[in-house]
N, C-alpha and C positions, 0 to 999 in steps of 0.2 A: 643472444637467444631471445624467443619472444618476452616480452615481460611474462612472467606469471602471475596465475592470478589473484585476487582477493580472497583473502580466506573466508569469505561470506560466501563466493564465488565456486570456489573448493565443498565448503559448508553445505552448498545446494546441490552438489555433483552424492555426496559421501550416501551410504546409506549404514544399516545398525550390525557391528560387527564388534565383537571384542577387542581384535586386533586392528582397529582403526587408528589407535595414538601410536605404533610403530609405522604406518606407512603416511596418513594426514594429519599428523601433527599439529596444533593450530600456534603450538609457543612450544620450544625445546630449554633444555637446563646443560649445559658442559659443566660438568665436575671435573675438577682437574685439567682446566683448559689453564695455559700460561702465556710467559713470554716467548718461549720457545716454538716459532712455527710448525713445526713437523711431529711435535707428540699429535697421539691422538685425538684429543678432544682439542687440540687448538688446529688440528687440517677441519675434523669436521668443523669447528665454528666458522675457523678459513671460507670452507666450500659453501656454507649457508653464505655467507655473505658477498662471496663473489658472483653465485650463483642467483639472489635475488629471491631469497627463501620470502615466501608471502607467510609471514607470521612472526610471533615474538622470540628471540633469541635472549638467551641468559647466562652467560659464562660465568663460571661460581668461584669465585681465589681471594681470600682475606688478602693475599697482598699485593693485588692492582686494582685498581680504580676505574680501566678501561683495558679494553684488549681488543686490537683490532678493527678498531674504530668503532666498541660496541662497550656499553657501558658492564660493569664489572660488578657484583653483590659477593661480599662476605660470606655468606650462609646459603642454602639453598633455603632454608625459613624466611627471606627478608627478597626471595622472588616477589614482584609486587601480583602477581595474579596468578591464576591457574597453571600448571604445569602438567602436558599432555605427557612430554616423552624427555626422558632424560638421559644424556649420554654420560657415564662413569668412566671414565680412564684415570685407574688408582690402583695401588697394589693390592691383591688378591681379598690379605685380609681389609684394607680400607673401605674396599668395597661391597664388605659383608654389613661394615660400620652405613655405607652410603644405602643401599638397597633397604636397610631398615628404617634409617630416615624417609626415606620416597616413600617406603610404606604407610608411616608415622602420619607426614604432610599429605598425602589423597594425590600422588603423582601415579598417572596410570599408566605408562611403561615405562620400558629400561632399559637400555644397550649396555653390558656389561662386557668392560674391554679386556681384562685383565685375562693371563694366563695364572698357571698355578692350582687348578684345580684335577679332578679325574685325569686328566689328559695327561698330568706330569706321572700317576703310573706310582703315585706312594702312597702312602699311608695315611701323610699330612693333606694333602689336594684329597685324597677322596673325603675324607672327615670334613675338610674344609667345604666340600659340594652340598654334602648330606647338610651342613649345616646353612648352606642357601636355602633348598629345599626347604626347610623348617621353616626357614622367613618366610617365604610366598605361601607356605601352606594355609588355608583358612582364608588368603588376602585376592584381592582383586585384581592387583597390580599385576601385570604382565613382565615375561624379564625375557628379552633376548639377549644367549650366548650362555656362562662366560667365552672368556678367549674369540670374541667374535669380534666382526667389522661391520655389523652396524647394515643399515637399512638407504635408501634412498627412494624420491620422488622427483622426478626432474621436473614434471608440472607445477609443480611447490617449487622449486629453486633446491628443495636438500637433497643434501649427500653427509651421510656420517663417513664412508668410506676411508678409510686412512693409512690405503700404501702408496707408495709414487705414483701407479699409472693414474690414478685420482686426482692430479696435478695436472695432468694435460685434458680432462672430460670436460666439453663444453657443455653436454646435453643442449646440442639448438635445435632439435626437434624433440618432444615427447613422446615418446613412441606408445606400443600396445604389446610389449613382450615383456612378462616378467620372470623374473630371472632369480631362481631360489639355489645357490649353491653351501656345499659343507665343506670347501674348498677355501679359506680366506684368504690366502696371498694367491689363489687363481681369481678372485673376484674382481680386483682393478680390473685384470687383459682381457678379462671375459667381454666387461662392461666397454671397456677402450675398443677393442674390438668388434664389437654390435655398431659403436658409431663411426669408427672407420668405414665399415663397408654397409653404412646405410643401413642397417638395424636398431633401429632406436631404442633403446629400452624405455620400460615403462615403469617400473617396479626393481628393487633388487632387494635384495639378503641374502645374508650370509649366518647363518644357523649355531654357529661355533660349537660347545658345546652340549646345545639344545637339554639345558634346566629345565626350563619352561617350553617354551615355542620352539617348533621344531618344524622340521621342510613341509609335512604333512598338514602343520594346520595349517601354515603360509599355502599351501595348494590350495586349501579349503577356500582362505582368503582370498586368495587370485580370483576362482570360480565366480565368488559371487561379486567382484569389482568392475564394476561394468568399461573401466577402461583400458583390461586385460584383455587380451582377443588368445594370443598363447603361451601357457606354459613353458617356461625352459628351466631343467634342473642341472645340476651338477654333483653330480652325487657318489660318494665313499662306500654307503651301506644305509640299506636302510632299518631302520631304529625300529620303526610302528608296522609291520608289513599292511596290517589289515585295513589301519587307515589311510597307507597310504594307498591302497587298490581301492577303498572305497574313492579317497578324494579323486583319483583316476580315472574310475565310473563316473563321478561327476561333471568332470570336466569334460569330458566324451559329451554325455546327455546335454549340456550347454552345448556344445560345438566348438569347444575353446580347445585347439590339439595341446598335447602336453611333449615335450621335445626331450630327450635326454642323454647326456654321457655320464658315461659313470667308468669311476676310475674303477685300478685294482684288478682286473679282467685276468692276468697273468700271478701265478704264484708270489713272486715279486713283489709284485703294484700290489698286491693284497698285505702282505707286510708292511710296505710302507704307509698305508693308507692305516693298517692298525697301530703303527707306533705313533703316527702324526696326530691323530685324533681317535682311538679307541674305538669307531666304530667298526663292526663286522662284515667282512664288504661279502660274504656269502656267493655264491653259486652263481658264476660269469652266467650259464649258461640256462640258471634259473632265473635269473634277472630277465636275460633274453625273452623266456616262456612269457614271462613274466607283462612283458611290451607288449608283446605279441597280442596276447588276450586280454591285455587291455585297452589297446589302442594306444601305445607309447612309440612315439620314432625316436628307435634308438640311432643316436650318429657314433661313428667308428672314431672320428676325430675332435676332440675342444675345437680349433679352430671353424669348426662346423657348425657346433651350436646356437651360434648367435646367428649367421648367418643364414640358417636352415628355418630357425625360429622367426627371423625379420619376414621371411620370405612367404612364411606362410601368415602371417598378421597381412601383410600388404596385399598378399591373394584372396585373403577373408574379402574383402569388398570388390570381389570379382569373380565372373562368371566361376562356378565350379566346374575342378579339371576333367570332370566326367570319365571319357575312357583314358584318359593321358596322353589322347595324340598329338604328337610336337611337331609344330612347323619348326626349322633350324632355319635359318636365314645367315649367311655367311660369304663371306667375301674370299675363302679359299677352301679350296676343292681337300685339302691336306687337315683342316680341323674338321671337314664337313662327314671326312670318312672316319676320322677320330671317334665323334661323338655318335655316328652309329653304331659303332661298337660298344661304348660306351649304353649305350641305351639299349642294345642288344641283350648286354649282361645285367641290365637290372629288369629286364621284360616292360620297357616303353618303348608303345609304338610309336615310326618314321612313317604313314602313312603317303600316300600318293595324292599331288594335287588333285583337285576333281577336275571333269575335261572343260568345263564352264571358264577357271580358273587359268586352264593350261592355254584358254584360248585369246582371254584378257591378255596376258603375259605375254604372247604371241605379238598383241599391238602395239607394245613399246617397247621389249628386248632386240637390242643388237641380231643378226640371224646368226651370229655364231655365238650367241649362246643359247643352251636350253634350258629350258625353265621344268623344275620338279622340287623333290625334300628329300635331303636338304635343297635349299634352294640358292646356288653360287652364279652369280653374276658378276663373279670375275671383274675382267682387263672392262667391262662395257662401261665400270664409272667414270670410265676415263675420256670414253668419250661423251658420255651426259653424265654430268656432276651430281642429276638431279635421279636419277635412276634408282637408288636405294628409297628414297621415300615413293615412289609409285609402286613399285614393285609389291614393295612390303603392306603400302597399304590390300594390295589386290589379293594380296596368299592371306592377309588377315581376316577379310571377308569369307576365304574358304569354309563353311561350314563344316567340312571334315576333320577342325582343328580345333584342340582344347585349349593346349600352349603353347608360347610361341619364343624362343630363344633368337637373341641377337649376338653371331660370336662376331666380337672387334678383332681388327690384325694391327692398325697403330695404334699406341696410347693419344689420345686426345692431347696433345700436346702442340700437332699442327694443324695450320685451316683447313685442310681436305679432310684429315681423321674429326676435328671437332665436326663438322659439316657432315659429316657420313653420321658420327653419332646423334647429331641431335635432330639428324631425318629420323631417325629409329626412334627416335626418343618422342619424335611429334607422335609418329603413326602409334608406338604401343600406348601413349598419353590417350589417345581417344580412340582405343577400342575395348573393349568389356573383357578380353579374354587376358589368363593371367600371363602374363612377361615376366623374363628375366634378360638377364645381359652377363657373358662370361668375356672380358677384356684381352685375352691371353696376354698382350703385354702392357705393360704399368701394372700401376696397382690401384684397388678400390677407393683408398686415400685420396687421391690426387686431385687437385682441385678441379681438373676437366670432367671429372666426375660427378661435380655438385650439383647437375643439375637432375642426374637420375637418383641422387640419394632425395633432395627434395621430393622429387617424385613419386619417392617409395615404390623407383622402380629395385628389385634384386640385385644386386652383384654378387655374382658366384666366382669362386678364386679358381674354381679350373670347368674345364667340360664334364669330368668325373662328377665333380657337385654338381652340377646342373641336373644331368640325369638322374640321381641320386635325390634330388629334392623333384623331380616331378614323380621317384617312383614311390618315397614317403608322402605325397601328398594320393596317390593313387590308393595308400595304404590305409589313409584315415575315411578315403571314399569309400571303403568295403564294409559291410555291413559286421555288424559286434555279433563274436560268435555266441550264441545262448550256452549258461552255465550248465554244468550239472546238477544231479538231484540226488539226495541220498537215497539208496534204499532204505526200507522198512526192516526189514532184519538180515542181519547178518550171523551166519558160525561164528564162533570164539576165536580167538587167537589159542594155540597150544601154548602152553606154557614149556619153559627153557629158553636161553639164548637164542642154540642154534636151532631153527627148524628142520631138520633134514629133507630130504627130497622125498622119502615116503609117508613122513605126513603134508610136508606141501602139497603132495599131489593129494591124497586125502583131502586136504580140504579145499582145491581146486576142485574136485569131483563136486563138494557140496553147494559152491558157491555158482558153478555152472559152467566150467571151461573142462571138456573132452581130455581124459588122459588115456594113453595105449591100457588094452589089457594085460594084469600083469600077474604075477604070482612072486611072493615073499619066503624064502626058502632059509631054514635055518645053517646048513651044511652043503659042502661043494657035493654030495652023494645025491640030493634031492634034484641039485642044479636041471639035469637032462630029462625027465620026469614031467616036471612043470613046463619046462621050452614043449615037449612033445603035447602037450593038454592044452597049448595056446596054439601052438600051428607054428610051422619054420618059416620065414628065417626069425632069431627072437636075439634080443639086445640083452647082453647079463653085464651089470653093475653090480661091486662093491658096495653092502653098506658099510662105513667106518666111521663111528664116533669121532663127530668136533672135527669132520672133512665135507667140507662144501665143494669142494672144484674136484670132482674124479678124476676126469680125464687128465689133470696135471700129475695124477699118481700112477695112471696108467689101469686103472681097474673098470674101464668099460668096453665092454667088448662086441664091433657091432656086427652084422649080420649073420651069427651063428647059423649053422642050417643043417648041423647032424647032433646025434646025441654024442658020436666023437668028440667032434669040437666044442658041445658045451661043458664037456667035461674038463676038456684041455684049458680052456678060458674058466672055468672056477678054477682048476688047482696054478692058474696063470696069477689069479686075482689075489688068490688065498696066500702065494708068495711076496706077491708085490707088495704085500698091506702089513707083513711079518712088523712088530714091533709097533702098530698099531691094533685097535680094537675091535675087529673084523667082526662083525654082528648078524652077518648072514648073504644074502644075493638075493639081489630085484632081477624077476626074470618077465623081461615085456617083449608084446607083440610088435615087430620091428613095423614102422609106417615109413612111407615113401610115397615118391608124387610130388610133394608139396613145397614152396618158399619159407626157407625158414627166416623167425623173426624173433626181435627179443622183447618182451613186455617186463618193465623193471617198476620200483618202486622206491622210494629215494624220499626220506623227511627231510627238509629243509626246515633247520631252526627258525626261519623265520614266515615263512608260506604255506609250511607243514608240509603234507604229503605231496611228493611228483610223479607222475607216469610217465616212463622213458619208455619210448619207442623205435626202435631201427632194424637193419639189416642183424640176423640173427646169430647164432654159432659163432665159429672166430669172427666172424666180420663185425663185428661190434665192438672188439678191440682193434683190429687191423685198420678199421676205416673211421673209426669214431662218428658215423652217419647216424645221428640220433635227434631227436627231437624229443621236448620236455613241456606236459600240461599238469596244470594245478588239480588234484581233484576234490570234488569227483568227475568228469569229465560229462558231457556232452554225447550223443552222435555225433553233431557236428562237430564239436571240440576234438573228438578222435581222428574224424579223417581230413583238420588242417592239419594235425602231428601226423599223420600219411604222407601227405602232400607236400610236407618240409622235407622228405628222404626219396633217397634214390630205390629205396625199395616199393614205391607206389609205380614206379614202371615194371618191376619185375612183378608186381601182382594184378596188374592189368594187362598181363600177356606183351613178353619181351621176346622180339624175336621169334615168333609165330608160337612161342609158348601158350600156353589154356589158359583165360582170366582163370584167378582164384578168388574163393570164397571172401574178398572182401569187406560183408555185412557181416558174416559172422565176426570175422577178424574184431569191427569194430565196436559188436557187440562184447568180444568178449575185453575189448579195452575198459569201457563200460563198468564192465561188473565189475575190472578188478581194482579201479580207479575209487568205487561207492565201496567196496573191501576195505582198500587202504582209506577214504576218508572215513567210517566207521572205528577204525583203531588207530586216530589217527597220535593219539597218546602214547602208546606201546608199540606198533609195528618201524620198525628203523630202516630195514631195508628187506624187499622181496625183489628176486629172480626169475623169472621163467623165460627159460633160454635153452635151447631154441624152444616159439612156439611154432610149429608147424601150418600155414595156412595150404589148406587143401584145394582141389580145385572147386569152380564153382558149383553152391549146393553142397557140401560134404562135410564144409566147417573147419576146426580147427583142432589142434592137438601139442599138448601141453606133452612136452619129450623130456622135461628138466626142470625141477623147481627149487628154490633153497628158501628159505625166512630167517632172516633175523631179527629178531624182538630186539624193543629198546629198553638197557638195562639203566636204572637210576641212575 
């Protein structure tokens, strides 16, 4: 690798950050570093010194004299000078003994290795954590972990990291991705990973059980390190929500993307993820909202991250992807119709040469082939060797192009496949727009490869990621949706558990969303009476104490249209509820016309309030087609959560149907999103299902509501 540099050198890059002796270290301390290669602090001493850490190294053991070809001190007191960052690998309690010393002596961070605390789940580990805590409390010192794997700089030469895949990481380029996971035995592959296929990292941590320092300030940190270009997390659950959407916001406003997987998405993976590390891995699909509004690419796969993340650091110093139009460049007709599909299902355009383009292309393609995008020139390499590089420079000139993709068909392994790649390799080297390269066979690894990792050109491991990172970069191109705004006052919340439906809608009426007219009857005799004083056809509900879902009990009855049959449907109701609390009959004016929709409300322990929006009635169970914002929402924040479901085509007129009302719709998200952030303390979960959107002009209509209050 290059040398690194001087830590004078380093010194003049750094700026003023708390978290600066966990990532630029200028001398580290190993506690508990030995004879034995493979413990902890004797890989990381290992990895400083094979790696050519620019700075002073201190391994601390009364009983060697030298370790590793590095001089050896008794005591961490008899360090002959300042000590930035100190790695501890010792048992649980040793290291309560060691972290008070660092405090003692003015060491200003800590990698603490040890398991044994919260995470083991007893009595002893948590008393034992709380008794960390106590130590840092009042002090300066910084402590990453316990139970963690430590921090690296590959610019500096370090790496505390210390599982196996840490054994094979050369770091021979420094990269600009850093890389914060709460995953520690994912941390090697992640990092081994990024350099395999030409993602260099630039930073890593691994947060263990974030005492002190946690993913969120490391964000913070990333942010303002000027040799961070993007974020990439790994993440279980998050701890801080608020800061970590602030540090989010931040990173956005820099232009530094933030990347991330997160485990735990499935019932399962959230088990395992809580017994492994205690954190809460919360709401798959509030995480999702979560990305979404803040500008987070979420990837579906770990082996993505690193490489999704490399791709966008290398594109940071190249033209931006503007609309996403990809030129493909391919030497077969069979990956070329691949990857249009492929970019079909993530909405990136295959754009059309321009005819300036198609006319160049004319002057040096074979006449049996034709020239367009994808753009497959075939059997013609065969007979000009040199055809891939003319070609590709002339479609690169296209101004109708953002990005531009090279799929390979050999691995680089023989002289026509290296020759074919490092034509592509000349042409995307000098031009501004961003490139990638998907190999279909070999792999990123291989050393015919080394000249596009130099390059910091992309390697994508299929056509799916290709398209998949030009449509995440397309994503961070779109502009940040503006937040919501509380209103000024808000109704009370009723007090009780359950809300029932006829004060939910009571206080829907208050807060400004349309309900049917209706009338409240104490007795099935009244039933017919009240339908006849609203007009037919009219809906009769059940009310029954501590019964939220009617219709699973069978007590709603819909488009009654005689005083016959309203009578037959209350003594219908008044049967079916026998053995419950029957309280009376809701009798409303039946509406029609309209799309029905569901507006939900949903606290997340950790984000607070959610607006859940989709397809309305059963289809909200049936189809699970829903989308989720933070509130209080936006206008605009309302109609991206439209624009995520299949019900923004049925309300802009499907099938020669009538636009429907829309703006109201999104108004009344609106208000109930600044409701629920108002009570965002006591409301647990609100229903209104279906809401009725009418056609357009006519508004909306709230047909079902429930509340439940959050009980201590």
């Amino acid at each position: 690798m290059p040398a690194p540099p001087e830590p004078a050198a380093a010194a003049a890059r750094a700026f003023d950050h708390p978290l600066l002796p966990l990532f630029r270290p200028r001398s580290i301390a190993f506690i508990g570093a030995s004879e034995r290669a493979n413990t902890p602090a004797s890989r990381g001493l290992r990895h400083c010194v094979r790696l050519g850490f620019a700075g002073a190294l201190y391994p601390v053991n009364p009983k060697h004299a030298e370790l590793f070809g590095v001089p050896c001190l008794p005591a961490l007191a008899q360090v002959p000078g300042p000590v930035d960052l100190a790695m501890i690998a010792l048992g649980a309690d040793a290291t309560l003994e060691a972290v008070a010393e660092c405090r003692r002596l003015g060491v200003k961070a800590v990698v603490a290795c040890s398991a044994g605390w919260e995470e083991s789940g007893t009595d002893e580990g948590r008393a034992r954590a709380a008794r960390l805590r106590a130590l840092l409390a009042g002090s300066t010192l910084r402590l990453l972990g316990p139970n963690c794997m430590g921090t690296g700089n590959p610019a500096l030469g370090m790496c505390l990291g210390y599982n196996s895949s840490f054994e094979s990481i050369a770091f021979k380029r420094p990269g600009r991705v850093g890389l914060v996971t709460q995953s520690g035995a994912m941390l090697g592959g992640v990092v081994l990973n990024g350099e395999d296929c030409g993602a260099d990292i630039g930073l890593f941590a691994h947060v263990g059980n974030a005492a002190d320092v946690g993913m969120e300030e490391i964000m913070e940190y990333m942010v303002d390190d000027p040799d961070v270009r993007v974020l990439a997390l790994m993440v279980e659950g998050i701890h801080k929500p608020a800061a970590f959407a602030a540090a989010a916001a931040r990173a956005r406003a820099a232009g530094k993307p933030v990347v991330a997987f997160k485990a735990g998405s499935s019932e399962i993976g959230r088990q395992a993820v809580q017994s492994h590390t205690g954190a809460l891995a919360g709401s798959d699909q509030v995480f999702s909202a979560v990305c979404r509004e803040l500008g987070i690419v979420r990837v579906e796969e770990s082996e993505d991250l690193m490489s999704i993340a490399g791709a966008l650091a290398a594109w940071s110093d190249k033209r931006p992807v503007g609309q996403g139009r990809l030129l493909v460049y391919t030497l077969s007709g069979g990956a070329a119709s691949i990857m249009a599909d492929e970019c079909q299902r993530v909405g990136v355009p295959i754009p059309p040469l321009a005819a300036t383009t198609l006319a160049r292309m004319d002057e040096v393609l074979p006449s049996y082939v034709k020239a367009g995008n994808p753009l497959d020139v075939g059997g013609g390499v065969f007979s000009d060797p040199d055809l891939p590089r003319k070609t590709l420079a002339i479609a690169l000139a296209d101004a109708g192009m953002d990005v531009a993709l090279w799929v390979g068909v050999g691995a680089p392994r023989d002289d026509r496949s290296r020759l074919m790649l490092d034509q592509a390799l000349d042409a995307f080297a000098a031009s501004a727009l961003p490139t990638m390269i998907v190999p279909v066979s070999g792999h990123a690894q291989e050393v015919g490869f080394e000249r596009a990792r130099a390059l910091g050109i992309p390697l994508l491991r299929s056509l799916r990621a290709a398209a998949q990172l030009v449509a995440h970069a397309l994503q961070l191109g779109r502009p940040a949706v503006p937040p919501g705004v509380p209103a000024d006052a808000m109704p009370p919340l009723p007090d009780g558990a359950l809300v029932d439906e006829l004060q939910s809608k009571e206080l829907l009426a208050r807060i400004g969303l349309a309900v049917p007219p209706s009338r409240f009857v104490a007795n099935a005799q009244e039933v017919a009476a009240a339908a006849e004083a609203l007009g037919w056809p009219v809906v009769i509900k059940g009310r029954v104490a501590g019964v939220a879902h009617k219709s699973e009990m069978g007590i709603v009855k819909l488009g009654i249209a005689s005083a016959e049959a309203a009578r037959a449907a209350a003594d219908d109701i008044a049967r079916r509820s026998a053995g419950h609390s029957l309280q009376g009959f809701l009798v409303e004016k039946m509406v029609r016309g309209g799309v029905e929709v569901v507006l939900g409300i949903k606290r997340d322990p950790g984000f607070g309030p959610m607006l859940m929006f989709g397809l309305g009635g059963v289809a909200v169970e049936l189809f699970g087609d829903v989308a989720f914002g933070r509130c209080p929402l936006s206008v605009q924040g309302a109609r991206a959560l439209v624009e995520q479901t299949r019900a923004a085509r049925l309300l802009r007129g499907f099938r020669g149907q009538p636009p429907r009302d829309e703006a109201a719709l999104l108004a009344a998200m609106v208000r109930l999103s600044q409701f629920a952030a108002a009570h965002a303390d006591t409301l647990e979960e609100m229903d209104v299902n279906p809401l009725v959107v009418l056609p357009q002009g006519e508004g909306v209509c709230a047909l079902d509501a429930v509340i439940l209050r959050r009980q201590a």
